[in-house]
C-alpha positions in Angstrom: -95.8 11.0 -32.0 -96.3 8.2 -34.2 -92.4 8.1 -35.1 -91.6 8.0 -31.7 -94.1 5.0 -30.4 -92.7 2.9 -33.8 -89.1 3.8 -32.6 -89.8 2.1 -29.4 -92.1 -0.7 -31.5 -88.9 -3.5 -31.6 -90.5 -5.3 -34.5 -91.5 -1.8 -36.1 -88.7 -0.9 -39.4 -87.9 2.5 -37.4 -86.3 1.1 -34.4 -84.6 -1.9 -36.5 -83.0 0.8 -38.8 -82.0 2.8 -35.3 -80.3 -0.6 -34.4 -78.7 -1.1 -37.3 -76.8 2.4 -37.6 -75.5 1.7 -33.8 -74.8 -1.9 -34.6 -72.4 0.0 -37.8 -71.1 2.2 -35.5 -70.4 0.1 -32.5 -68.5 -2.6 -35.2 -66.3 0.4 -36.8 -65.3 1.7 -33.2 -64.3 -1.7 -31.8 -62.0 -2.6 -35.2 -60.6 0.7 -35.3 -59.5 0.4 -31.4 -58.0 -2.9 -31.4 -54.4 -3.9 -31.5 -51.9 -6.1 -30.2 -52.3 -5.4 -26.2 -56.0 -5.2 -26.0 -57.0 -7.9 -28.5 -58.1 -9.9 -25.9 -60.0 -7.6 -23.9 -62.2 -6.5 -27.2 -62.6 -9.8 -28.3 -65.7 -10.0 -25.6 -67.0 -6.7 -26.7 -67.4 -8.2 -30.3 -69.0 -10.9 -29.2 -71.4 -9.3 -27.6 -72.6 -7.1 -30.7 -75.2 -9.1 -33.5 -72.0 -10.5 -35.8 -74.7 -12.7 -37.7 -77.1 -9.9 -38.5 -74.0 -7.8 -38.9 -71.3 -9.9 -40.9 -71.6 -7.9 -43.9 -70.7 -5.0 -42.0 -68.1 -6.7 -40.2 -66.2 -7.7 -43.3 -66.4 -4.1 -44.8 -65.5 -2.4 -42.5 -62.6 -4.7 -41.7 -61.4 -4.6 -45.3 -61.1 -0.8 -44.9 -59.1 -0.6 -41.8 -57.0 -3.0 -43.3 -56.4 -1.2 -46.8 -55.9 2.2 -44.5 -53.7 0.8 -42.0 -51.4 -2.8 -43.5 -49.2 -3.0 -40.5 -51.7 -3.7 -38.2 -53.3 -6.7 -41.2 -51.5 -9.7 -38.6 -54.1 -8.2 -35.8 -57.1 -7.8 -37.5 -55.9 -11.5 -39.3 -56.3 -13.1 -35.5 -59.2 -11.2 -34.9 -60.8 -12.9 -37.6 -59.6 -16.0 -36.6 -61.3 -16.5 -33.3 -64.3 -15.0 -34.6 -64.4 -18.0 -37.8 -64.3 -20.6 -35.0 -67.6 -19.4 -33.6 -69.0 -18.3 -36.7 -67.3 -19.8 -39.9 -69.9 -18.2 -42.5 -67.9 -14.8 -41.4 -64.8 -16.1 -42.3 -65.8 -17.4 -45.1 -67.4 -14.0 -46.9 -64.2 -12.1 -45.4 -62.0 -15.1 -47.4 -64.5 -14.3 -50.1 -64.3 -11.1 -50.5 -61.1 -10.9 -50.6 -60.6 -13.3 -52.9 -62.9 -11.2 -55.5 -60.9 -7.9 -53.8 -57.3 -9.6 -55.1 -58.7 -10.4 -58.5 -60.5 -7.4 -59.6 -57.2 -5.3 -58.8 -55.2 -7.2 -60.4 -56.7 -7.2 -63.5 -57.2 -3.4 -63.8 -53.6 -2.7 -62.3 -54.4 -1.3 -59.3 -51.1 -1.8 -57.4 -52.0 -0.4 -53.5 -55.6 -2.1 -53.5 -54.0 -5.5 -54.8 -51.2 -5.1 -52.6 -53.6 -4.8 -49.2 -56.0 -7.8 -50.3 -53.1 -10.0 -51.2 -51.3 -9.4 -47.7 -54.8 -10.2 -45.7 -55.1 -13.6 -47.4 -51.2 -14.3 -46.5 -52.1 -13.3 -42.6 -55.3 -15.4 -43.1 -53.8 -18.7 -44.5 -50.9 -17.6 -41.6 -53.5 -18.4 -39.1 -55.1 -21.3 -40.9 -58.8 -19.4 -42.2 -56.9 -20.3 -45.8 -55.8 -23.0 -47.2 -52.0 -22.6 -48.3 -53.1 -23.9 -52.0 -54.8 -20.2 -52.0 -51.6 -18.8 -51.5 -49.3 -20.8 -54.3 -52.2 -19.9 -56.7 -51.5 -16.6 -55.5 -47.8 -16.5 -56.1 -48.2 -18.6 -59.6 -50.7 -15.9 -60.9 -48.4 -12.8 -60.1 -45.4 -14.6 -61.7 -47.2 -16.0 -64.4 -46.3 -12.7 -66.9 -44.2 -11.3 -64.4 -43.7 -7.3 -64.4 -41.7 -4.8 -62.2 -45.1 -4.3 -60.1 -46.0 -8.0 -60.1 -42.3 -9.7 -59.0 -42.4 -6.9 -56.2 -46.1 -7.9 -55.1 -44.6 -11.4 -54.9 -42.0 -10.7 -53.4 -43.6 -9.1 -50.6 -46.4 -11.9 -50.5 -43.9 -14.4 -50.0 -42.6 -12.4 -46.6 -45.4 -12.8 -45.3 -46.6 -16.3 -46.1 -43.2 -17.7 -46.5 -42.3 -19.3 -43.4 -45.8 -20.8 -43.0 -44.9 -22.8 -46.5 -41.9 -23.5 -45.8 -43.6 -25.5 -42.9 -46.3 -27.3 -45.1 -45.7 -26.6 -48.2 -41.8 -26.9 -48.8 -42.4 -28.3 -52.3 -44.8 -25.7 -53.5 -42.0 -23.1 -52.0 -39.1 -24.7 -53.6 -40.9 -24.4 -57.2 -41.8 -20.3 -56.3 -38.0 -20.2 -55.6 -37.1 -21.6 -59.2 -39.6 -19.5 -60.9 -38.0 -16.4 -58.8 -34.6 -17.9 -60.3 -35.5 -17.8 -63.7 -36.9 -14.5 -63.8 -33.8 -13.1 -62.2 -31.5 -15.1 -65.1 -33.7 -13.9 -68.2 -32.8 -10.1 -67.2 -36.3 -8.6 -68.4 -36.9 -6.8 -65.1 -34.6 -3.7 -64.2 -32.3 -4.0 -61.2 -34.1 -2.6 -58.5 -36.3 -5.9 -59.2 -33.4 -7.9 -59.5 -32.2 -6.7 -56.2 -35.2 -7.4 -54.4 -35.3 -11.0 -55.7 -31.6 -11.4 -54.2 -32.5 -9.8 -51.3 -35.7 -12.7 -51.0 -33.2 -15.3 -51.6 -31.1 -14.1 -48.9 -33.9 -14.2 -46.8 -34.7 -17.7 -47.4 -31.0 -19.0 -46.7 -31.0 -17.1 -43.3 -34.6 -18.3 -42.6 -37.8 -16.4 -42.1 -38.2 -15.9 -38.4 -34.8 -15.6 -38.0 -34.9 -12.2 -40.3 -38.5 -11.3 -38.6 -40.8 -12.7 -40.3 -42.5 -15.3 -38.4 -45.6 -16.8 -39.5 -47.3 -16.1 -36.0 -46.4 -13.7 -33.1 -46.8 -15.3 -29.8 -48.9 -12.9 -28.4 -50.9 -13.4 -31.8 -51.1 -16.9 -31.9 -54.8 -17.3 -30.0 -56.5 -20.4 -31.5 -55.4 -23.9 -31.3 -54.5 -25.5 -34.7 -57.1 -28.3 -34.3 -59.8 -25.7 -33.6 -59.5 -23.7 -36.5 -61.5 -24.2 -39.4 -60.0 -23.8 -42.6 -61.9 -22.7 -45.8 -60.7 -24.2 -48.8 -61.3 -21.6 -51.7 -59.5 -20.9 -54.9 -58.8 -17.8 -57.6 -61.1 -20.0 -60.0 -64.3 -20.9 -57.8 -67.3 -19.1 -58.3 -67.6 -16.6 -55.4 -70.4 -14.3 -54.4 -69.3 -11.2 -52.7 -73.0 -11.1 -50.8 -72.9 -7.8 -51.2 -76.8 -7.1 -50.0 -75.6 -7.7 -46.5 -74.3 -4.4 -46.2 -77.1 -2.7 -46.6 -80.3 -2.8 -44.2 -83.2 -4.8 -44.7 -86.2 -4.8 -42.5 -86.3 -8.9 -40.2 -89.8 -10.1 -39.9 -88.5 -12.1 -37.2 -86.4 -9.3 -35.6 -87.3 -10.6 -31.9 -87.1 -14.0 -32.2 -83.4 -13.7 -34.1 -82.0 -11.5 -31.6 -83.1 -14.0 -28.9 -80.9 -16.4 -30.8 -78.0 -15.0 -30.6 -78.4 -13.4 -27.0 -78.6 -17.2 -26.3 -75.5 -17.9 -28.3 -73.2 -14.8 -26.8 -74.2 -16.3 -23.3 -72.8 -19.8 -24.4 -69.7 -17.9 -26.0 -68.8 -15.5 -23.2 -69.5 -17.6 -20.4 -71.8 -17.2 -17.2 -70.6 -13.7 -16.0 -71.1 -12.1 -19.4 -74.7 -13.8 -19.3 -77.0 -10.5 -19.8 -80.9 -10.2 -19.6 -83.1 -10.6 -23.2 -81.6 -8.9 -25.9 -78.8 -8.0 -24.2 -76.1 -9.9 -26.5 -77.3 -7.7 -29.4 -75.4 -4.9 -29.1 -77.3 -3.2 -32.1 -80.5 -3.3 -30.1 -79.1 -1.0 -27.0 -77.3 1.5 -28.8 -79.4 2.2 -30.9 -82.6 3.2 -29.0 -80.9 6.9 -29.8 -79.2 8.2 -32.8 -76.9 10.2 -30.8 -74.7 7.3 -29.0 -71.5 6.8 -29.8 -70.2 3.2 -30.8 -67.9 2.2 -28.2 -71.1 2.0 -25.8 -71.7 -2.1 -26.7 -70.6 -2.6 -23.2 -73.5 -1.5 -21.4 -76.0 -2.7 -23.3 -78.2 -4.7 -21.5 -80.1 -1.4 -19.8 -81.6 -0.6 -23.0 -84.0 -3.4 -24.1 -84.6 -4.4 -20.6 -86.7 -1.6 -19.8 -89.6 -0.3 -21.0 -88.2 3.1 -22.3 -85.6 1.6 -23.9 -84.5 4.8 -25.3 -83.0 6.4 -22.1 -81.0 3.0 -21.0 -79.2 2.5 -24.3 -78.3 5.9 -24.1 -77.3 6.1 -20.6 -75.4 3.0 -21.3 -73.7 5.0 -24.1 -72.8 7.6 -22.4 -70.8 5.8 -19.3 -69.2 3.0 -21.9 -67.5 6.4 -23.5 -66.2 8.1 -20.5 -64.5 4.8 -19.1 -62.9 4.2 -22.0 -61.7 7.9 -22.2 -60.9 8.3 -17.9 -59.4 5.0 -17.8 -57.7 3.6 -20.8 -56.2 7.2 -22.5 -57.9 5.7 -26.0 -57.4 9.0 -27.8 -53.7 9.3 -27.2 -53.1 5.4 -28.1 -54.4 6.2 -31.3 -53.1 9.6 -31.8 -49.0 7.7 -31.1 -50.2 5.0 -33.5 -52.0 7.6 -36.1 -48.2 9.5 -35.8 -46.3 6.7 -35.8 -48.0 4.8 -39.2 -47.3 8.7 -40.1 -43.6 8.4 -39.6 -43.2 5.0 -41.2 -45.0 5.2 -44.3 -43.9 9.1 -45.3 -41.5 9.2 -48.4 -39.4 12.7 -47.1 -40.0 14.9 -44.2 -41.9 17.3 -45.8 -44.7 15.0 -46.5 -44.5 13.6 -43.1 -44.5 17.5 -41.8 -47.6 17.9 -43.8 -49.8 15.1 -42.8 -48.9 15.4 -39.2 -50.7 19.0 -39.4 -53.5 17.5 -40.9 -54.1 14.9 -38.2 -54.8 18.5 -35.9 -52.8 18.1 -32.8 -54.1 19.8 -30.1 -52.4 22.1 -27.9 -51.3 20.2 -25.1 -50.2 16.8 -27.0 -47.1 18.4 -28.6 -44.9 15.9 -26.1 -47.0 13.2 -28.0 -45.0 14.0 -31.2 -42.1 15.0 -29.9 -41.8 12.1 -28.0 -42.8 9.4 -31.0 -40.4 12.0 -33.0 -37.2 10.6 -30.6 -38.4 7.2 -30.4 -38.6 6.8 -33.4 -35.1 8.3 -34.3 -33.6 6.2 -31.3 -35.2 3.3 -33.1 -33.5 3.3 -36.4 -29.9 1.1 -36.9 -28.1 5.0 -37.9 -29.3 8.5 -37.8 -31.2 9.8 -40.6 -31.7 13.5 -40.9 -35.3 12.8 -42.0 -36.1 12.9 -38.1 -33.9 16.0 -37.8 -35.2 18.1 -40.4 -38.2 17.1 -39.3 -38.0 18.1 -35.7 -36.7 21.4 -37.4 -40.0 22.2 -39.4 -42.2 21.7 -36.0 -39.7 24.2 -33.8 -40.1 26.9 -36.7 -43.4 26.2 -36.9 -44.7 26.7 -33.0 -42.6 28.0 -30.4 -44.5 25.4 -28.4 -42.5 22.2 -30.0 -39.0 24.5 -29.4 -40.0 24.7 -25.7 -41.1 20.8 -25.8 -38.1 19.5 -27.6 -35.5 21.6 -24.4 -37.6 20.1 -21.9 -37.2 16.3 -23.6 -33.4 17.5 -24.1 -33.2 17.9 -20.1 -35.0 14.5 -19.3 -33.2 12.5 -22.1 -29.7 13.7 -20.7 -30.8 12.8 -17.0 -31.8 9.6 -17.8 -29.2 8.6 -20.5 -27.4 6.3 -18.5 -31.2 3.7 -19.9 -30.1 3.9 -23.0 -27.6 1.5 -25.6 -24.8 3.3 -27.2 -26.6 3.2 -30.8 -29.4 4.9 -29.7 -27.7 7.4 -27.5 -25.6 8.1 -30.6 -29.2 8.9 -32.3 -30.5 10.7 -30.0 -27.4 13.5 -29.4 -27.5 13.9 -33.4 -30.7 14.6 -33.5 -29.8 17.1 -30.3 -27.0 18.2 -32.6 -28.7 19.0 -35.5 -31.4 21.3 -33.9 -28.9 22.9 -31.9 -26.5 23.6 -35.2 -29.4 25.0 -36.8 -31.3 27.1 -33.9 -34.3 25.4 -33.8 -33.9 24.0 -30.1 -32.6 26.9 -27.3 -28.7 26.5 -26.7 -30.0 27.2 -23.3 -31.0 23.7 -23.1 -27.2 22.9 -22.3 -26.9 24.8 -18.8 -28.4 21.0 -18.1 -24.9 19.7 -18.4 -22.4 19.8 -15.7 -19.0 18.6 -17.3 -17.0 17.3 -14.4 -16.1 14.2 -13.2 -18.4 14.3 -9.9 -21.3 14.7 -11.9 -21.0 12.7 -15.2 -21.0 9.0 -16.1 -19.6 7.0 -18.8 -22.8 7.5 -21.2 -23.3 11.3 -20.0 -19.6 11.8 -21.5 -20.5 9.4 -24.4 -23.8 11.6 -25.3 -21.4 14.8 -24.8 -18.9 13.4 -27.3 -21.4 12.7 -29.6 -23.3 15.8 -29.4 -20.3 18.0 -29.9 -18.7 16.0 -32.5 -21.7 16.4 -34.7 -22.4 19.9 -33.4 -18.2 20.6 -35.1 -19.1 18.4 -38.1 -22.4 20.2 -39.1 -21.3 24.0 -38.0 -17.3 24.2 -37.9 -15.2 24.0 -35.4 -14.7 27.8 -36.0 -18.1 29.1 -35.6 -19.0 26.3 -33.0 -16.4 28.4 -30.9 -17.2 31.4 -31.2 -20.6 30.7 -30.6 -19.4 28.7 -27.3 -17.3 31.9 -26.4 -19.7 34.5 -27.5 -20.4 36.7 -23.9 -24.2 36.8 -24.6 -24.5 32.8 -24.2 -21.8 32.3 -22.0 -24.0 31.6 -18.8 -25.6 28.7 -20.3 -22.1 27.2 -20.8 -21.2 27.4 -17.2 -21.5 23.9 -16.9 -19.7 22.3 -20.0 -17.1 24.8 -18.9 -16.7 25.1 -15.2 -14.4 28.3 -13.8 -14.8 27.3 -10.2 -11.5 25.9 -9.2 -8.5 24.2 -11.1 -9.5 20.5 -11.2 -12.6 21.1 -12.5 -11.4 23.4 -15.8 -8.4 20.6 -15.6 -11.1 18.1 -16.3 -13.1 19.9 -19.0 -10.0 20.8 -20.8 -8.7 17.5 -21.4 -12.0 15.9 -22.1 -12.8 18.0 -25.3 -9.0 17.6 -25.9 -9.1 13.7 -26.1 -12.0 13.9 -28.5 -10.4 16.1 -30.8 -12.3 19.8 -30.2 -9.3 20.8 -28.0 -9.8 24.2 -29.9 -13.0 25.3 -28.2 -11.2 25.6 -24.7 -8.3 28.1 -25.9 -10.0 30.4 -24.2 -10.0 28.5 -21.0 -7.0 26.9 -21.3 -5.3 30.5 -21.4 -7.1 31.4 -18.2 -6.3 28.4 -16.6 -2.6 29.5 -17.5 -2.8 32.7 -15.6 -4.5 31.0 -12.7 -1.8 28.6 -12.2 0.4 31.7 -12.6 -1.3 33.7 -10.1 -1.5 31.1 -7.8 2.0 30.1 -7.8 3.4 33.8 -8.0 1.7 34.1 -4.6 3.1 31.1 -3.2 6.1 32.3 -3.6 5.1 35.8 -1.8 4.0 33.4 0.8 7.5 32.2 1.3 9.4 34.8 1.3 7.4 36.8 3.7 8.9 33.7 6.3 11.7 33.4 4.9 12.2 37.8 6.0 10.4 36.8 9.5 12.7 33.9 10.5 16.2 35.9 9.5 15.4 38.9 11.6 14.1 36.4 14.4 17.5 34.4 14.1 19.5 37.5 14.4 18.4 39.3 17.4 18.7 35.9 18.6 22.4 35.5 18.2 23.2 38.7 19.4 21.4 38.3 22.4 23.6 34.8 23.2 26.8 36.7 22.1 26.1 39.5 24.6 25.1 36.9 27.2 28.1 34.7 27.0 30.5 38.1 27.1 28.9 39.0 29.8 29.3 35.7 31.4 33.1 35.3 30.2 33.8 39.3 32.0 32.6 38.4 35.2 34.1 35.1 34.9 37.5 36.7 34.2 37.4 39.4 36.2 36.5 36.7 39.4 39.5 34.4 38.1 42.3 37.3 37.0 42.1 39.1 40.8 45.7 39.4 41.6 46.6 40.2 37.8 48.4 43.7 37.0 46.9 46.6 36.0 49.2 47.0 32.5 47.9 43.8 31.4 43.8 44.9 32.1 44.7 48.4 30.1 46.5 46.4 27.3 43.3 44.2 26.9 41.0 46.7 27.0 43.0 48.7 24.2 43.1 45.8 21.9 39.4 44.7 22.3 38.8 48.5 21.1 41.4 48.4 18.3 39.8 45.3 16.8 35.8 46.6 17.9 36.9 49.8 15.4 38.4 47.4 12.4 35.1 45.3 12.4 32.7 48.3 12.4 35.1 49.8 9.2 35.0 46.9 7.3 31.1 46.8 8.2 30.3 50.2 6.9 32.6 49.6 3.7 29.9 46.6 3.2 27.2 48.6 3.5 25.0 45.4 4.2 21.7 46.3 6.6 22.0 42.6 8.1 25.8 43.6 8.7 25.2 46.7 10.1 22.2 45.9 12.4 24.1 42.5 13.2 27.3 44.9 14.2 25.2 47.1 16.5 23.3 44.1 18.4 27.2 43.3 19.2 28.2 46.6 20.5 25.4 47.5 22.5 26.4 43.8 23.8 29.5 44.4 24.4 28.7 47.4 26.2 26.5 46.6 28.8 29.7 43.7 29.1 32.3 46.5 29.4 29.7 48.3 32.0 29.6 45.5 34.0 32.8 45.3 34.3 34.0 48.5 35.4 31.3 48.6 38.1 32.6 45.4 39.9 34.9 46.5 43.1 38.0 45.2 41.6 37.7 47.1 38.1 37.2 50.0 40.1 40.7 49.2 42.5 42.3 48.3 39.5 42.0 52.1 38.0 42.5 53.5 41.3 46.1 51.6 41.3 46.9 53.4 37.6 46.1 56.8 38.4 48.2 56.7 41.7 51.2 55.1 39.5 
């Protein structure tokens, strides 16, 4: 009972230590969630928590993230840089510590801790919180006795600072520049050294910002050079680390102090952030309950404004949490950043492999990875087979990553067309290389339609890619029999089509003009024997009309012959009526003499269009020689011989 009426007491040490452990919390949570995008947005929630009760804090845990994570050193650099305008003591002890950070490493040889502290002071005096004498003292103590570890830490301060001193310090450059020059003549440094001092001097002849290393980013560049206020501290001044703020002492004057600095947040953040007493310090709503998390500085004003402050700051807690989950996806920002710091900074794939399991990827978020996985690979100038033999371990590992990386396979090819030729190159070797070595589903190709309706210029460039590698890592020989082997051949429908000619025409010369005609023997002799086919019945085709129009032309003929005979008998007989009877019996007998000679010389032939030619003839001549004899003057006429 009595612990619970001093925890609501605001001058009582109880409810100033509850402050104090949200105020920690709250101060990690914003510096660990900040980056490039949403600098500007958590710039306010800062302001809002007690940074002059909680600078030592502040600085800590700022050095921390820093020394955990350098790349993201030119955000938390800015950061600090609109915060030492408002309150320059805090830059100041950052600066400070720092300073004490850089020497103490140095002197004991402790290369990653040096390395960290010496790149925060370069991003500091980048955004004028240092002098630029800090950073020449700086350079002149690593090269003073230089060593393989110091030239390199030099070398790498001077990327960062560089094109800041080449813009006010030029001099002070020039002489780093000749002390880089005769390090690299007196040979006493081995040539992995040497190479990285050429390298620097390259970088200086085709400038600084031109290679990438400006001193400012634009989006980083937030304070205006005449607003800044620059500390001027040196490696020889007598420093005090201050380290006693870091650690919780109980305020006599607790109340009055955080009415102070309510008063200044109000005059910092402006009328609409201007929140009821106590409101500005965020230590004071949060931490009304153990339990809250420290992202809740946002709704901070409930808590001391009521009388049970307890429930508000906890309330507030509890619905600052959730809309930064619901509405800004928090977790998964972090998560790509946590796997992409993960990709940069591993030495092989196996190391990567291993701290990406330890970072516990839930199920659910393996597109998170295997997205950052292609990125990344997309990303790089050529491909590396870290990526590939990366992407390997995780489809061995979880049948869940195999099934991830078909489905990104489908979307990458469908949406190909987005990307440049180097990374579409990347992307179908890393395809390529999971294919060649089972890890991804050779299923995933019955996305591919090879045929000129359905592909595009990058479709076929991906294609050519993919299967060049594919032939490079497995053989062209076992590439084709596994592209010919009858238990995958449905999933190859599509890269070779059987429908009709133009299509297996198509696929045919494509893998042809890039050099794998080999894997469409097996087409290419069935598009033989189609052509084959098809013509072989064409040519049944024509000589089925070729038969039909003969016959037709034939009983044709005959029937004119037997017409005109007929016409020519009656047309003789009508004109020859007062001829003689001898010279009627003489024609008759010589029209059968030479009707008997034709039907010889027809049967010695033996041809069936002779013969049924010959009897379409006679059976015309016939009904011609009965047409004659039935007209009234054939009749007279054989009257006349019988009587003679």
């Amino acid at each position: 009972m009595m612990a619970e009426q001093g925890a609501q007491d605001k001058a009582s040490p109880e409810y100033q230590r509850l402050t104090w452990e949200a105020l920690k919390k709250s101060l990690n949570g914003i510096i660990n969630k900040v980056n490039v995008v949403n600098i500007k947005n958590i710039l306010p929630e800062i302001f809002r928590e007690n940074l002059i009760r909680g600078r030592g804090l502040f600085c800590r845990s700022l050095m921390k993230s820093q020394a955990a994570s350098p790349s993201f050193t030119p955000v938390y650099s800015a950061l600090v840089a609109v915060i030492n305008t408002k309150f320059p003591e805090i830059g100041e002890l950052l600066l400070s510590r720092l300073i004490l950070q850089f020497k103490r490493s140095f002197k004991r040889n402790d290369k990653p801790v040096c390395t960290a502290a010496s790149k925060f002071i370069a991003h500091l005096v980048n955004q004028g919180v240092a002098h630029e004498v800090l950073a020449l003292e700086v350079l002149i103590l690593l090269l003073e006795v230089p060593s393989e570890d110091s030239v390199e830490m030099a070398v790498d301060f001077v990327r960062e600072v560089g094109a800041h001193l080449q813009d006010v310090a030029p001099q002070g450059l020039h002489g780093v520049f000749e002390r880089f020059r005769a390090i690299l003549h007196e040979g006493a440094i081995s040539k992995r050294v040497q190479f990285i001092i050429e390298g620097m001097f390259a970088l200086r002849k085709a400038g600084f910002e031109a290679s990438g290393f400006p001193a400012l980013k634009p989006e980083l560049d937030l304070v205006e050079a005449e607003d800044q206020i620059t500390h001027e501290l040196g490696l020889d001044d007598q420093l005090q680390a201050q380290t006693n703020l870091d650690v919780f002492r109980v305020d006599p004057n607790y109340e009055e102090e955080e009415r102070k600095y309510a008063a200044i947040a109000r005059e910092v953040l402006g009328d609409e952030e201007d929140e009821e007493e106590g409101g500005g310090g965020g230590g004071s709503g949060p931490g009304d309950e153990q339990g809250t998390d420290g992202d809740d500085e946002g709704d901070d004003e409930d808590g001391p404004g009521s009388g049970g402050g307890g429930d508000g700051g906890g309330g507030g807690g509890t619905s600052g949490g959730g809309g930064i989950h619901d509405e800004t996806a928090t977790n998964l920002v972090n998560l790509r950043r946590t796997i992409y710091l993960t990709l940069m900074s591993s030495f092989d794939f196996e190391e990567a492999g291993h701290k990406l399991l330890k970072i516990g990827i839930q199920p659910g978020q393996e597109i998170e990875l295997v997205t950052m996985i292609i990125e990344c690979c997309s990303q790089e100038r050529t491909f590396k087979r870290f990526y590939g033999l990366l992407a390997q371990r995780f489809c061995y590992l979880n049948r869940a990553y195999a099934e991830t990386f078909e489905d990104c396979f489908r979307k990458q090819y469908s949406v190909i067309h987005r990307l440049e030729t180097n990374k579409l190159r990347n992307v179908s070797c890393l395809f390529a290389h999971l294919l060649a070595t089972d890890a991804l589903p050779w299923s995933a190709l019955t996305a591919v339609q090879l045929t000129e309706e359905d592909t595009t210029s990058s479709s076929r460039i991906f294609i050519k890619y993919l299967f060049q590698e594919l032939s490079s890592t497995m053989g062209l020989v076992k590439l084709n029999q596994r592209l010919n082997d009858p238990a995958f051949s449905p999933w190859f429908e599509g890269l070779f089509p059987r429908d009709s000619l133009q299509h297996m025409r198509f696929s045919i010369n494509f893998f042809t003009s890039i050099g794998l005609g080999g894997v469409t023997d097996v087409m290419r002799e069935q598009y033989k024997i189609t052509v084959a086919a098809q013509a072989a019945q064409q040519q049944q085709q024509v000589a089925r009309r070729m038969l039909g129009g003969g016959s037709d032309s034939s009983s044709g003929s005959g029937s004119s012959s037997s017409g005109s005979s007929s016409d020519s008998g009656s047309s003789s007989s009508d004109d020859s009526s007062s001829s003689s009877s001898s010279s009627s019996d003489s024609d008759s007998d010589s029209d059968s003499d030479s009707r008997g000679r034709r039907r010889r010389r027809e049967g010695r032939g033996g041809g069936a269009r002779n013969r049924a030619k010959g009897e379409v003839q006679e059976k015309a001549r016939r009904r011609g020689k009965g047409n004659g004899s039935g007209s009234p003057k054939g009749r007279k006429s054989r009257d006349d011989r019988r009587r003679s």
